[in-house]
C-alpha positions in Angstrom: 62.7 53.1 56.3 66.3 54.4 57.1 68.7 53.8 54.3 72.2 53.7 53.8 74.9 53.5 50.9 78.0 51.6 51.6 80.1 53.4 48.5 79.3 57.1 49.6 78.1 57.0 53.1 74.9 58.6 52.5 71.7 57.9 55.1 68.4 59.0 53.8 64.8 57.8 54.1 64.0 55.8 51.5 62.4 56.8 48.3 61.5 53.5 46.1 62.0 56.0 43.1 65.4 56.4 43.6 66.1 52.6 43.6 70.0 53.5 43.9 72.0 56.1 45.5 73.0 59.1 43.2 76.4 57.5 43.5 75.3 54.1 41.9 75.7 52.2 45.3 72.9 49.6 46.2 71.1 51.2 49.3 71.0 48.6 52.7 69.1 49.2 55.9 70.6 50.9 58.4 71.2 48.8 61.5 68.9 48.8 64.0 69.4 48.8 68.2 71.0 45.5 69.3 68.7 42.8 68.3 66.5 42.0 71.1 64.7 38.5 71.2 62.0 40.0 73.0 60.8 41.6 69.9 60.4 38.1 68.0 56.6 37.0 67.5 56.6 34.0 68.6 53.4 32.6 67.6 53.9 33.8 63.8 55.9 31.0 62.2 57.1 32.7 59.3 59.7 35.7 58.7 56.8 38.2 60.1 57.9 36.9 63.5 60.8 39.2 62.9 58.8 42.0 62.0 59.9 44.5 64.6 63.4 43.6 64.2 64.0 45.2 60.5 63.5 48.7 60.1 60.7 48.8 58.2 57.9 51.2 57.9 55.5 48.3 58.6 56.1 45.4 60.9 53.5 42.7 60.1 52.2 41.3 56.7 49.5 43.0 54.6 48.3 39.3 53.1 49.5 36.2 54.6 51.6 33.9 52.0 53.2 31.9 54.1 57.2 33.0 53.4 59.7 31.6 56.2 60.4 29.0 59.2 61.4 26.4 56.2 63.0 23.1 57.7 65.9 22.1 59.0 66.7 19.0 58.6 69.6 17.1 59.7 71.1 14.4 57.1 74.8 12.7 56.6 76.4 13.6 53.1 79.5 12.2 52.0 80.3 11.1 55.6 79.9 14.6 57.3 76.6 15.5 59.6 75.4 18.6 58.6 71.7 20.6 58.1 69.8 21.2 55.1 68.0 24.4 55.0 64.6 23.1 53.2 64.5 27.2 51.3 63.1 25.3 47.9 59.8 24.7 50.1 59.1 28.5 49.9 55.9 29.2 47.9 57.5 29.6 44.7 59.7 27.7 45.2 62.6 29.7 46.3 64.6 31.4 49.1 63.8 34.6 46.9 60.4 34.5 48.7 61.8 36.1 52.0 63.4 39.0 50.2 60.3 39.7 48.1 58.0 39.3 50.5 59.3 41.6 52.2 59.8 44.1 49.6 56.2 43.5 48.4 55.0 44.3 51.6 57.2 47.4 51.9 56.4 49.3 48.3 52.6 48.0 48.5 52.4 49.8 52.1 53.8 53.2 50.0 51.5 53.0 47.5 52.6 51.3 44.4 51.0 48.6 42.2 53.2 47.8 39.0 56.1 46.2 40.0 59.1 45.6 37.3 62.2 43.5 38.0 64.4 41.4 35.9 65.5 37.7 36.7 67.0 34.9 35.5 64.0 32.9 37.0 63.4 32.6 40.5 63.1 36.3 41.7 60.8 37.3 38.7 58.5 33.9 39.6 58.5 35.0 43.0 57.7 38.6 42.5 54.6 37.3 40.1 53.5 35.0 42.9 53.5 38.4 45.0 51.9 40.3 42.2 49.1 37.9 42.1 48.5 37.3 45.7 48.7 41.7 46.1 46.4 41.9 43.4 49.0 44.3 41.6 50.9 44.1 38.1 54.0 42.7 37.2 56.4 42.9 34.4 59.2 40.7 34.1 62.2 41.4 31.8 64.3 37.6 31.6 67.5 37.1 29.9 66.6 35.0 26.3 68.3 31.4 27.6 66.2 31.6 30.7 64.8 28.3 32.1 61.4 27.5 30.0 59.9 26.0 33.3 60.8 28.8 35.2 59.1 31.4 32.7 56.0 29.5 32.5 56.0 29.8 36.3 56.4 33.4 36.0 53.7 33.5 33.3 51.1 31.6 35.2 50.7 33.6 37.7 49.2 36.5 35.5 52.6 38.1 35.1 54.1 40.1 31.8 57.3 38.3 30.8 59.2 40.1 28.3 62.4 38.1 27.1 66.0 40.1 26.2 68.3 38.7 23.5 71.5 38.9 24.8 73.6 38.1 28.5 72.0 38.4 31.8 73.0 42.3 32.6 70.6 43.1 29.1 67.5 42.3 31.2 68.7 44.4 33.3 69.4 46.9 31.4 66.3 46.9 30.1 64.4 46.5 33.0 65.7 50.1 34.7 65.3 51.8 31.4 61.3 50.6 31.9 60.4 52.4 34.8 58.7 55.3 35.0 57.0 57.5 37.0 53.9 55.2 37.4 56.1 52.0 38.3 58.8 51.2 40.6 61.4 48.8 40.2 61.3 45.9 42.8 64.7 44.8 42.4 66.6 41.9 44.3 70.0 43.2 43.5 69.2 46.7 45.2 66.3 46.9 47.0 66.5 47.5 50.6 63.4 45.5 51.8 64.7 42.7 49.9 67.8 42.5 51.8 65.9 42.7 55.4 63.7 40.2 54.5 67.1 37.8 53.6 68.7 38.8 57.1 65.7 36.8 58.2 67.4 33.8 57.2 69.9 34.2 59.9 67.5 34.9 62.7 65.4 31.8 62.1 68.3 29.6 61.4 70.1 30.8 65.2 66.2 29.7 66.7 66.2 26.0 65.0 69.9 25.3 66.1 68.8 25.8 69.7 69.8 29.9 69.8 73.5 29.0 68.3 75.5 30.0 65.5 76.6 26.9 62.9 80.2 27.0 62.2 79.9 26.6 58.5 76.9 28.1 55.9 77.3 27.5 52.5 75.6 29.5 49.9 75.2 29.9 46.4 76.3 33.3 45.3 74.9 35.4 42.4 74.2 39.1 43.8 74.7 37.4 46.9 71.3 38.5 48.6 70.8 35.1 51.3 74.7 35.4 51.5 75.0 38.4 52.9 71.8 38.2 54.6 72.8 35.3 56.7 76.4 38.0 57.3 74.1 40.9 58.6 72.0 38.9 60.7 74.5 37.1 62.7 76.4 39.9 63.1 73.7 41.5 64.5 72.9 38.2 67.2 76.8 38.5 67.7 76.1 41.9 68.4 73.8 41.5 70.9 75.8 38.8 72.6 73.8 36.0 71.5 76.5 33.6 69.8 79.9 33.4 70.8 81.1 33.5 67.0 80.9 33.9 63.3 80.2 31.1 60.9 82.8 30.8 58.1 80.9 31.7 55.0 81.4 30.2 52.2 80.5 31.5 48.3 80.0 29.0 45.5 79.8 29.7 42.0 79.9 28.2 38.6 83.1 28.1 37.0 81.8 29.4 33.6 80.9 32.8 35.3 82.7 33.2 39.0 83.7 36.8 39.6 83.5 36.4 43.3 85.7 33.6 43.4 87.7 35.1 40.7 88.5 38.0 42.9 88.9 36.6 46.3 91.5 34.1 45.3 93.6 36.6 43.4 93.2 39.0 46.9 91.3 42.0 44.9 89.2 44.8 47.0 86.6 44.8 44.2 84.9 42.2 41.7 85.5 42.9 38.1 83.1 42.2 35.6 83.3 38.4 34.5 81.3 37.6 30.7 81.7 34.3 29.3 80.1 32.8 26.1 79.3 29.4 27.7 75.9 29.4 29.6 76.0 27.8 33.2 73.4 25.1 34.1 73.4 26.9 37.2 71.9 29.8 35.9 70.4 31.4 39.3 74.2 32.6 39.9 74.7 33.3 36.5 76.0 37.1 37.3 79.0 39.0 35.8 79.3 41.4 39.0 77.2 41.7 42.1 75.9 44.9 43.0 76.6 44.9 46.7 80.4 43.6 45.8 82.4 45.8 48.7 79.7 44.1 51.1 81.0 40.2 49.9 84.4 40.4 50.0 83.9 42.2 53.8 81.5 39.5 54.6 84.2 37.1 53.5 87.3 39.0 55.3 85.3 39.3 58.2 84.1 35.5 58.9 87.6 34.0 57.4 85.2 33.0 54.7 85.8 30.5 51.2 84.9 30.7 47.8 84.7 27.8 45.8 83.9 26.8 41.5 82.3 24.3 40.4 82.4 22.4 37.0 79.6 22.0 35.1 80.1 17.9 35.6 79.9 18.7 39.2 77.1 19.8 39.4 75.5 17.2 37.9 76.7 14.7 39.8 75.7 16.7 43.3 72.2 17.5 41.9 71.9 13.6 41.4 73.6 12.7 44.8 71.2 14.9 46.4 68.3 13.5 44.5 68.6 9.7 45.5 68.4 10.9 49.4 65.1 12.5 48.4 66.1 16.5 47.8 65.1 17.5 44.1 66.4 20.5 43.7 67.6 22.6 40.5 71.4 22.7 39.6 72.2 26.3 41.4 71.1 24.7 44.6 73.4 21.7 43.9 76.4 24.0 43.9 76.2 24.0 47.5 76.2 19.7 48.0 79.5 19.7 45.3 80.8 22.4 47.9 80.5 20.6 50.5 82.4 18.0 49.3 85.1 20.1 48.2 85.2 21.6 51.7 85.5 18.3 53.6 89.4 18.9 54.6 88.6 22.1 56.3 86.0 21.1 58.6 86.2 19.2 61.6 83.6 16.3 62.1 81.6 18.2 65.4 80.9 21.4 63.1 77.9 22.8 62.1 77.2 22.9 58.7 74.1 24.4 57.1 73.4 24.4 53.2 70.4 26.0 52.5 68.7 24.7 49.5 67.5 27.6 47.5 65.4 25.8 44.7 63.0 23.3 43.8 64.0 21.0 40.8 60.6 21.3 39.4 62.0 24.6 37.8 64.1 23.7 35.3 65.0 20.1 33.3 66.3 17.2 35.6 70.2 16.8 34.2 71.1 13.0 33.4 74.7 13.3 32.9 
């Protein structure tokens, strides 16, 4: 797999050992020939239809799980037509599924069998669900005020959770300073793989909307994985002259801990670190500084993107809007519904809009504020 670091410029091959350039930079694949529809399976219906499309050193699933080709399902909230992107229905529960899927696949194809990562929740539940259906071992480093139901997930799946006093970034920490020789570490902020199998997103998304591009796609940013997934992918469709445009993209965060939004709106070429001593119920986005932060704020330059916070009271209220049309989903996936409503002004009434609901309600405490 052909690699490439956006801070220093260096292409390599990838060696899962060296989980980060020697700069520090997050490694991304290197883009591929124009995308050619030929290529997509299309009798698999999952993200392994796209299989020859990413760059990989495999191009078809060593176990089937079932990860991709979620629903799209067109709904009317707060007067405005737009498509919900079903991502919570992902085996664990979570659009982290297409990211670690793929990387699963990927670092199991080299060779390895004890995967580390730290999470918040959803990425270290959905790397245990991978552990367990690969057969291989996983250890799981989550921050201290992580979401009881979401460790239990992690745990039942046969998975060692280790929990780390302290912010987010001190599972982290602890996670890299982990891995040794005989382990590698299957990140969702760095890895590679992870990031193809998000660009996956975009691809499936331009098939269900009849081969177009939606006008508007609003996503929850933390590292910003699906965000910039859905940026790669249809810039590669535009690319290969298969839309006609960009879709704005737009970043939501919690207002306790918004860097991104912190650092568009004041017109900044990077993201400074943002630590706050209040804990966000939407925990999944919960980050003091994405890794891939250059790649955001060009994602957002480039589509005339948005960033948007949301209050804590907001999200309440969206997660139980959402709920009473039949969508349970957990309170980082209702950032994107109190978005939307914040966004009405800006977009016209014949737009697309997609909001990709990243995960199930089932993982945490239902809020009754």
């Amino acid at each position: 797999m052909r690699v490439f670091c956006v801070d220093c410029g260096t292409e390599t091959d990838f060696d899962p050992v060296k989980w980060r350039c020697t700069c520090g930079g997050a490694w991304e694949p290197v883009r591929l020939p124009a995308f050619d529809p030929g290529k997509i399976k299309t009798n698999d219906f999952n993200l392994w239809r796209y299989g020859d499309l990413l760059g990989l050193d495999i191009n078809s699933q060593i176990k089937q799980v079932g990860v991709g080709w979620t629903p799209l399902i067109p709904i009317r909230l707060n007067d405005q037509n737009v498509h919900l992107k079903l991502e919570f229905l992902s085996p664990s529960g979570s659009f982290k599924d297409r990211g670690v899927n793929v990387m699963v696949n990927q670092l199991f194809h080299l060779g390895f069998r004890t995967f580390v990562e730290d999470s918040s929740g959803n990425a270290g539940a959905s790397l245990a669900m991978h552990g367990a259906r690969f057969g291989v071992k996983t250890i799981i480093y989550v921050p201290e005020h992580a979401s009881p139901a979401k460790i239990n997930q992690i745990s039942i799946y046969g998975a060692t959770v280790k929990s780390i006093p302290g912010k987010r970034n001190a599972a982290e920490r602890a996670a890299q300073a982990a891995v040794s020789t005989d382990m590698v570490y299957a990140s969702h902020a760095y890895n590679p793989a992870y990031l193809a199998g998000q660009i996956t997103a975009a691809y499936e998304l331009w098939e269900q909307l009849g081969k177009t591009s939606p006008d508007w796609i609003i996503c929850p940013v933390g590292q910003g994985g699906l965000f910039l997934g859905y940026w790669f992918g249809f810039k590669d469709l535009l690319g290969a002259n298969l839309i006609n445009h960009m879709p704005h993209l737009v970043a939501v965060q919690s207002k306790i801990i918004s860097p991104v939004h912190r650092a568009w709106t004041n017109g900044m070429d990077h993201i400074s670190a943002m630590v706050s001593e209040n804990s966000s119920l939407a925990e999944g986005v919960a980050i003091s500084k994405p890794v891939r932060e250059k790649r955001i704020l060009q994602a957002l330059r480039e589509t005339n993107g948005r960033t948007l916070a949301i209050s804590e009271e907001e999200i309440v209220q969206a997660q139980k809007y959402i709920a009473h049309l039949g969508y349970f989903i957990e309170p980082t996936s209702a950032l994107v519904v109190a978005g939307l409503k914040q966004l009405l002004p800006q977009i016209s009434r014949d737009d697309i809009v997609v909001l990709p609901l990243t995960g199930s309600g089932l993982k945490g405490v239902p809020q009754k504020k």
